[in-house]
N, C-alpha and C positions, 0 to 999 in steps of 0.2 A: 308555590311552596307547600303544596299538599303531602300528606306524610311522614312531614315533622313531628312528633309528640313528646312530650316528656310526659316520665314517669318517676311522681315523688316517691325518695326513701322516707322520708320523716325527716323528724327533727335527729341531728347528729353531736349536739353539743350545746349544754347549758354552762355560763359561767358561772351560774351562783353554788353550782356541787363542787369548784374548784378556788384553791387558794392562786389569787393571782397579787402580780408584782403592782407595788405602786397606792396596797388599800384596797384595788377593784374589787367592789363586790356586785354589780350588776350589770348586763350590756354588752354581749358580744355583735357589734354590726357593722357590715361591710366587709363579711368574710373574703379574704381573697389567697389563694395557692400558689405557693411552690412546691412544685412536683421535683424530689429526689428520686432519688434509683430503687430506694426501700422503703417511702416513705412517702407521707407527703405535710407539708408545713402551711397549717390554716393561719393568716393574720388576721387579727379582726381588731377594733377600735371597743375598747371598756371606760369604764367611768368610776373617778373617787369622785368625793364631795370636798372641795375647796375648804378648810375650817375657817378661813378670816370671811367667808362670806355667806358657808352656804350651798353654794351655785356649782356644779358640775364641770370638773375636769375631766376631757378626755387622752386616755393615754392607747400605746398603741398593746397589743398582747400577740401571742402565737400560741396553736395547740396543735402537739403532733402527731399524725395519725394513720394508721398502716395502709394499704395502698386498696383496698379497698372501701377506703374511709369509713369505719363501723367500729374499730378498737381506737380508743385514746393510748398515745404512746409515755403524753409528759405534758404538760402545758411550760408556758416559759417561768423562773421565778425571779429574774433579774428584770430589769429596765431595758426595754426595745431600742427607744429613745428616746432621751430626756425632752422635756417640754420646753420650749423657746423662750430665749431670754427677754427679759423685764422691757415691755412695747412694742417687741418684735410679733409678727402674722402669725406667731404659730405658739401665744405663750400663753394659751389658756388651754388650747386640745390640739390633737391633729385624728383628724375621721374623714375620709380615709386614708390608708394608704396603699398604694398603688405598685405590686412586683414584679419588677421582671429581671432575669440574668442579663449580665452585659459582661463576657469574657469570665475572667474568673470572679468578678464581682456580683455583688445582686444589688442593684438599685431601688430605691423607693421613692417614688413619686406621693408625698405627702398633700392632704389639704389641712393644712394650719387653717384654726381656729382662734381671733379674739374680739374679748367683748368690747360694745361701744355703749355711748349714751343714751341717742335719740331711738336706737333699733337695736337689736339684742346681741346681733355679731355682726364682723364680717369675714371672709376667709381670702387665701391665696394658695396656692400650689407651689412647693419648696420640693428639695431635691436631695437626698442622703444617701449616703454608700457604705455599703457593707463588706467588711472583707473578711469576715468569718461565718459566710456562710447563712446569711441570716440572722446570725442572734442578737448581733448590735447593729444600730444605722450611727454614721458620724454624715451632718452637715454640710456641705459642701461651702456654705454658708449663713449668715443668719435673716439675710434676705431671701424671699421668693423667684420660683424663674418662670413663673407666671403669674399676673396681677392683675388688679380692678386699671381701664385704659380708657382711650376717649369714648369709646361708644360701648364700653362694657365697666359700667361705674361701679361696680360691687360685685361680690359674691364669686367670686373664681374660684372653683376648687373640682373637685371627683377627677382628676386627673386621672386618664386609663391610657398607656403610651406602648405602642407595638413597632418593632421593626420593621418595614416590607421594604424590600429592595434598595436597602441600606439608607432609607429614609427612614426617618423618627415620627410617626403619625401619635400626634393626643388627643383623645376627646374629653372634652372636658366641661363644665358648667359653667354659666356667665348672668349673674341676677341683670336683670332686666327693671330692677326699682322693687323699693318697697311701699307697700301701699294701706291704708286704715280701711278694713272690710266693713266696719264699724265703729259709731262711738266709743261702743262701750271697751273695744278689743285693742291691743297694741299692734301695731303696725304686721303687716308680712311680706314676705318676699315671693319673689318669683323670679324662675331660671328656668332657664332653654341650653339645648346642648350644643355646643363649636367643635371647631378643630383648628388646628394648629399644627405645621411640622417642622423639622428640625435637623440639621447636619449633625449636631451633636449632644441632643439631647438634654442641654443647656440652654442653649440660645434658640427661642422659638418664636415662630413667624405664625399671629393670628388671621385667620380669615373673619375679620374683625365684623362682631355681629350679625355676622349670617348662622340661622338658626338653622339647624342640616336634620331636624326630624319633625315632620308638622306635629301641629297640634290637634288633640284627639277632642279635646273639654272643653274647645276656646283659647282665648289670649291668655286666661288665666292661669291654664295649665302648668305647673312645675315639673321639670322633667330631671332626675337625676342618676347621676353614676353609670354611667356607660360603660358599656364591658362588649369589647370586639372577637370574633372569632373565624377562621375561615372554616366553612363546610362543602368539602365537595367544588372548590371554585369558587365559589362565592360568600361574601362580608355577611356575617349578622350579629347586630347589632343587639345586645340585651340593655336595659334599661329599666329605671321603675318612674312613675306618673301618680300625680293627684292634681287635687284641688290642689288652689292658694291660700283660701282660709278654711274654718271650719274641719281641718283635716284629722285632727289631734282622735275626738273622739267619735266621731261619725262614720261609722265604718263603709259610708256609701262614697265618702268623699277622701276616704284614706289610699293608698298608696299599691298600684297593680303593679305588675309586669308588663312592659311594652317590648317591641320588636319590630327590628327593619333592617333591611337588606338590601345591597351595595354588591356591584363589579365592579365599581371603578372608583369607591372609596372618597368620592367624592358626591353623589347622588343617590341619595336612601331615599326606598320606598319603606313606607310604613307598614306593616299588618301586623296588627296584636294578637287575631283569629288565631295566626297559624305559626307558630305551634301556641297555642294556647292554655297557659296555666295560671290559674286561677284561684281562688280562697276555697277551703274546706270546711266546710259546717261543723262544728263543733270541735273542730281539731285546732293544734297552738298556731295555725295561720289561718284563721276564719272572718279574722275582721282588714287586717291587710295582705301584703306582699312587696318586698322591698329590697333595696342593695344586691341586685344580683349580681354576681361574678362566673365567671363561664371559660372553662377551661378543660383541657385534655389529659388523660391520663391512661398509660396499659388501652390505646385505642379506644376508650372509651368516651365521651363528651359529658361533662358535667357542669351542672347549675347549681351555687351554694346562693341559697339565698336566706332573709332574714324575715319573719313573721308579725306576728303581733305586737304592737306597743314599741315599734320599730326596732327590733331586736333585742330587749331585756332580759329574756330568756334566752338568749342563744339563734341558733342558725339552725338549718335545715339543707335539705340536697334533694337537687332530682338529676335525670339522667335519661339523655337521650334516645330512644328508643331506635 
């Protein structure tokens, strides 16, 4: 894999210089694209604050932006999609959400988010369809089409779902337990990444608990949001990794970018080296790197990823050299 490099543009969009739908006033992360013919439409996951509680709603937002991605076009002002009804998986947030075209519709592959008691959340992957192009998602239903199962008891979500050869391939996260790093600390989690495929993009078949990208850190490792691409023939894999605890403010133990690569879509080698990118010393991603998404545009390859403080301030781009 020698050769590969990316090369950061900077940061390309803060949410808090824009009026968004829903209250958001801080938090754009898990930028992910649809690419138009003039255009291209960033989605990414913002945050109100709950008033009967407090506590952080995630909702989803878009900002659209000319095809070299460097001019803002519009951000959204209306509702992407509303938040899941009273007990349902997805009635507290949905982060991320996951696009791709399917005929004339655009799908969204959602990770609903809701809180519990003993551990702070848990999540599923839900499925919504669009038929204006983007600006609204409608439900397919109010249930998930992926879930916590026998040998993956929690945390299902980052759903990333691609076509190849009329198969539906997802990869997607699956906690692995959560665990007390300490007395003093509330429990954490920890997830590895799956896969799963599907005839119809509804009803999916897991490769139940086999984790498909080792671990770099140990057991401990959490590995999230996988984001697939072909280059030249062959699968790679973007993804970001930390610790399991300690990650919040520890910028040793906070959130890199990983990589690995696949011909057969089924067997990933690892290498984070190559192409290697990394935190910047005093710039808005110096203490982590997170959420990447990776996709093409005008020939070109791109990386949207999120910075610091897990994307509060917005996202960032690099670009394949």
């Amino acid at each position: 894999m020698v050769g590969m490099k990316w090369k950061k543009l900077g940061k390309i969009f803060d949410p808090t210089q824009h009026n968004l739908a829903n209250n958001c006033k801080e938090f754009a992360q898990s930028p992910q694209a649809l690419v138009f013919e003039d255009f291209v439409r960033i989605y990414f996951s913002t945050r109100a604050i709950d008033k009967s509680n407090g506590k952080y709603l995630s909702h989803i937002a878009f900002v659209d932006m000319d095809k070299d991605l460097r001019r803002i076009i519009g951000v959204s002002k209306k509702t992407v999609i509303p938040l899941g009804e009273l007990g349902c998986f997805d009635e507290h947030g949905i982060f991320p959400m996951s696009i791709m075209r399917h005929g004339d519709a655009v799908y969204g592959y959602t990770c609903g988010w809701n809180r519990r008691v003993s551990v702070s959340v848990d999540t599923a992957i839900g499925l919504a369809i669009s038929h204006d192009d983007g600006l609204t998602f409608q439900r397919i239903g109010n249930g998930p089409v992926l879930a916590a199962s026998l040998h993956e008891p929690c945390l299902v979500g980052d759903g990333f779902v691609k076509v190849i050869d009329d198969v539906y391939h997802m990869w997607y996260i699956f906690g692995t337990g959560w665990k007390r790093f300490s007395d003093d600390s509330p429990p954490d989690r920890t997830y590895k990444i799956g896969h799963a495929i599907s005839t119809d993009g509804v009803n999916w078949e897991k490769e139940e608990a086999r984790q498909i990208i080792s671990d770099r850190l140990g057991a401990d490792e959490s590995q999230a949001l996988p984001t697939v691409i072909d280059i030249d023939g062959r699968y790679h894999m973007f993804f970001c990794y930390r610790q399991s605890y300690d990650f919040r403010k520890n910028k040793n133990r906070g959130y890199r970018i990983g990589h690995a690569y696949s011909d057969n879509l089924m067997d990933w080698t690892r290498d984070d080296e190559s192409p290697l990118l990394d935190v910047t010393p005093g710039e808005w991603d110096s203490d982590m790197l997170c959420y990447p998404h990776v996709f093409e545009c005008d020939d070109k390859v791109y990386l949207l990823y999120n910075g610091n403080e897990f994307g509060r301030y917005g996202f960032g781009l690099a670009v394949l050299e």
